[in-house]
C-alpha positions as CSV (number, residue, x, y, z in Angstrom):
1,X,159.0,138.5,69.9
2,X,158.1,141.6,72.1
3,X,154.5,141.1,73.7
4,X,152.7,143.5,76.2
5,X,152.8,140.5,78.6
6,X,157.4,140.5,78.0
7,X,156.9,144.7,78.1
8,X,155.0,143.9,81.6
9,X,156.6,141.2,82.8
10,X,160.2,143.2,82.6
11,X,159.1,146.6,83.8
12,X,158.0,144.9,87.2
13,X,161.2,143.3,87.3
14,X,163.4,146.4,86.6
15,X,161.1,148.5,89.4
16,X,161.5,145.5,92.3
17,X,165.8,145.8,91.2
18,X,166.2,149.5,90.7
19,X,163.8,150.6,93.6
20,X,165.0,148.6,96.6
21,X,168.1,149.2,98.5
22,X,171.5,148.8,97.2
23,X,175.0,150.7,96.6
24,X,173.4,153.0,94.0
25,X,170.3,154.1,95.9
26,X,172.9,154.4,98.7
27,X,174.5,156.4,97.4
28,X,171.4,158.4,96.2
29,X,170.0,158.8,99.3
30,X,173.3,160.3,101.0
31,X,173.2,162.7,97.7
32,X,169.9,163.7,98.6
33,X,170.5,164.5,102.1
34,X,174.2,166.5,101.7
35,X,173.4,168.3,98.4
36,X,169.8,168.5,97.4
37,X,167.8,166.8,94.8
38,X,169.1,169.4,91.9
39,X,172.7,168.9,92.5
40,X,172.0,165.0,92.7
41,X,170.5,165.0,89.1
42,X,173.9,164.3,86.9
43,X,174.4,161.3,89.4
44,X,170.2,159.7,88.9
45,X,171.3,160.7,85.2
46,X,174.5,158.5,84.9
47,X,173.5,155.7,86.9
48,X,171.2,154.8,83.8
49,X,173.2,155.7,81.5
50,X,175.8,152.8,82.9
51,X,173.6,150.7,83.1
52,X,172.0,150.7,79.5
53,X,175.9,149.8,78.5
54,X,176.8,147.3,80.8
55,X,172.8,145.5,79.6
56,X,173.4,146.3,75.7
57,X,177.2,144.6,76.6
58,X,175.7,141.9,77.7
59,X,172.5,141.5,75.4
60,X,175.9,140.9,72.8
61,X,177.6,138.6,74.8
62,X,179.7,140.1,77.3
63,X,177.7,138.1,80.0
64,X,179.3,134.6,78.7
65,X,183.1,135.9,80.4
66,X,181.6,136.4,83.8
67,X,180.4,132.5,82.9
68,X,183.6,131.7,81.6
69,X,185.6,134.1,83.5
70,X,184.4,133.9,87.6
71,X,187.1,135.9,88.6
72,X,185.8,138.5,86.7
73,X,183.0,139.3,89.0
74,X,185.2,138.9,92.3
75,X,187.5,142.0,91.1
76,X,184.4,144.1,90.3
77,X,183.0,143.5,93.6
78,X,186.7,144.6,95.1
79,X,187.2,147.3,93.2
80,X,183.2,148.4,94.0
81,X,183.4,148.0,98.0
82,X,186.8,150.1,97.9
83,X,185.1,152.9,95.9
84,X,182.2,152.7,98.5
85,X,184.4,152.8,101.2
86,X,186.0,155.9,99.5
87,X,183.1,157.6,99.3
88,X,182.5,156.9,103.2
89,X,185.6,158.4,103.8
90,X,185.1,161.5,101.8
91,X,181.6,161.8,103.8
92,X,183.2,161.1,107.5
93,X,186.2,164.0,106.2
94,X,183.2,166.7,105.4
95,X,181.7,166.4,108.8
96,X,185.2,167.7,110.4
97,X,184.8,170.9,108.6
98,X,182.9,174.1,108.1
99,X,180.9,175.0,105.7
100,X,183.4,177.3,103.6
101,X,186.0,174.5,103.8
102,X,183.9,171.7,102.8
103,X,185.0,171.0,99.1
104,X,182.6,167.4,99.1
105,X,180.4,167.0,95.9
106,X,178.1,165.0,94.5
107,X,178.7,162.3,92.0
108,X,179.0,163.3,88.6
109,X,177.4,162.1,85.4
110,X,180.7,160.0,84.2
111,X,181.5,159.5,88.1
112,X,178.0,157.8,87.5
113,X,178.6,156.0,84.3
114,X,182.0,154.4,85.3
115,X,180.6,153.1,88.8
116,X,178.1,151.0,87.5
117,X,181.0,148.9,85.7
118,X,182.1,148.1,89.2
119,X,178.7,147.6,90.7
120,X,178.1,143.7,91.0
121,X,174.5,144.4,91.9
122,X,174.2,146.2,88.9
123,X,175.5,143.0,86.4
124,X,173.8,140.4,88.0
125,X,170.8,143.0,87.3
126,X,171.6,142.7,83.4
127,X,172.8,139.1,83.4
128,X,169.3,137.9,84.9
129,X,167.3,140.3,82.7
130,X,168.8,139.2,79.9
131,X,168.9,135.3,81.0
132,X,164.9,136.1,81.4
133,X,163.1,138.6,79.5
134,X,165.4,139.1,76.4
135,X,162.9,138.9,73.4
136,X,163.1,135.3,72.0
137,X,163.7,135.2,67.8
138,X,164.0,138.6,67.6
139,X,166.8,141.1,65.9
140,X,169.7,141.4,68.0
141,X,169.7,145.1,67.5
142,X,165.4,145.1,68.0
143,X,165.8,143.0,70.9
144,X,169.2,144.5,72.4
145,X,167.5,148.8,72.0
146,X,163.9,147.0,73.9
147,X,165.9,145.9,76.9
148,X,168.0,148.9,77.0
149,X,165.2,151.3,76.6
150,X,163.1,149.6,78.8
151,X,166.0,149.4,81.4
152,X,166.2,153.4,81.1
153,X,162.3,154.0,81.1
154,X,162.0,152.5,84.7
155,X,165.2,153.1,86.3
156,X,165.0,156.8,86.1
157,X,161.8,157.4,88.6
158,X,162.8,154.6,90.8
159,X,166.0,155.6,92.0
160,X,165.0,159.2,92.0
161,X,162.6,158.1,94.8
162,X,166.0,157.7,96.9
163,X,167.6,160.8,95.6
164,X,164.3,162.9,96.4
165,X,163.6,161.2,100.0
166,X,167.3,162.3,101.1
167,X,166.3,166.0,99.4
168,X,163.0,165.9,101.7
169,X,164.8,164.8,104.7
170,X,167.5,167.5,104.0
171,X,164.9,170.7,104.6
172,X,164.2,169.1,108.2
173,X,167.8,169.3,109.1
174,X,168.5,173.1,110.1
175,X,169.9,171.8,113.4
176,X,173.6,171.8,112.7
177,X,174.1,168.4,115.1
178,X,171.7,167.3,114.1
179,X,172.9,167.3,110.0
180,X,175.9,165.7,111.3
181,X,174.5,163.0,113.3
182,X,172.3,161.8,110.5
183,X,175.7,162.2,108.0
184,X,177.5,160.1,109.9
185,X,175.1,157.5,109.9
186,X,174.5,157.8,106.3
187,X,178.3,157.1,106.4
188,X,178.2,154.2,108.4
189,X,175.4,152.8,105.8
190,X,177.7,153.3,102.7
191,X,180.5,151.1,105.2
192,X,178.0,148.2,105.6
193,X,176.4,148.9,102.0
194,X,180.2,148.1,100.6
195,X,180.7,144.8,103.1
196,X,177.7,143.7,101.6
197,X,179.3,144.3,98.1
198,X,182.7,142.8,99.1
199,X,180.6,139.5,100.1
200,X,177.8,139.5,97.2
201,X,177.4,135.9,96.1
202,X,174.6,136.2,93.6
């Protein structure tokens, strides 16, 4: 049954996992501070998006392989610190060239989509939601659209809050060495943001 006390319960839960650090809000941040806020949108758009798949997956029973299946969970968090990684490396590249060269982008709104599959953070995220605030005797479809929609409802603001502190830090960076110093430590963040993936034990 959905109550205003399960409704309250899971929207602090989803704020306290979307809003503090991890590879999405990372990656976010760095958005922020090379492109802008606008150009960040189809990224804080996709991440979301992801997400509400992965948790109606596992509101249906996906969650039971990673159970059944351990492996399972040590390839995604492979596969997620090497696309991290590749991401650093794109970032490190861009500082090496002018502006007219530089051919870096933002994330895109599938890039988005598809790298939650290969965020652990993200499916421990869903598999303890689920384990915790899925609606008891209620319709699977009910119960499977509340968690999803709730999911969606507070994931957008929080992780814009990354997305738009990188934007803000952006207009304070005219100083051209300055841009670059506080790149390449955004770069070295996204290295140690995917050793923390590669060694996630939930």
């Amino acid at each position: 049954m959905i109550t205003w006390e399960l409704i309250l319960a899971l929207a602090v839960y989803n704020f306290i996992m979307y809003a503090t650090p991890g590879p999405n809000n990372s990656i976010l941040t760095t958005s922020g501070i090379k492109f802008g806020f606008i150009r960040s949108i189809p990224n804080i758009f996709g991440i979301p998006t992801g997400h509400g798949l992965q948790l109606a997956l596992v509101c249906l029973g996906l969650g039971t392989l990673f159970i059944k299946y351990p492996i399972l969970f040590d390839i995604l968090r492979y596969v997620g610190s090497a696309y991290i990684l590749y991401l650093a490396y794109k970032m490190f590249g861009s500082l090496n060239i002018s502006k007219t060269q530089d051919r870096s982008r933002p994330l895109k709104y599938y890039e988005a989509i598809l790298f939650q599959f290969v965020n652990p953070k993200a499916w421990v995220i869903c598999s303890t939601a689920v384990t915790l605030y899925y609606p008891k005797n209620e319709n699977i479809i009910i119960g499977t659209l509340f968690m999803v929609i709730m999911s969606t409802v507070v994931n957008i603001p929080s992780i814009s809050i990354w997305a738009y502190g990188g934007s803000v830090i952006r207009n304070y960076l005219s100083n051209k060495r300055l841009k670059k110093i506080i790149e390449s430590i955004l770069a070295i963040l996204l290295i140690a943001t995917a050793v923390s993936v590669f060694f996630y034990n939930p």
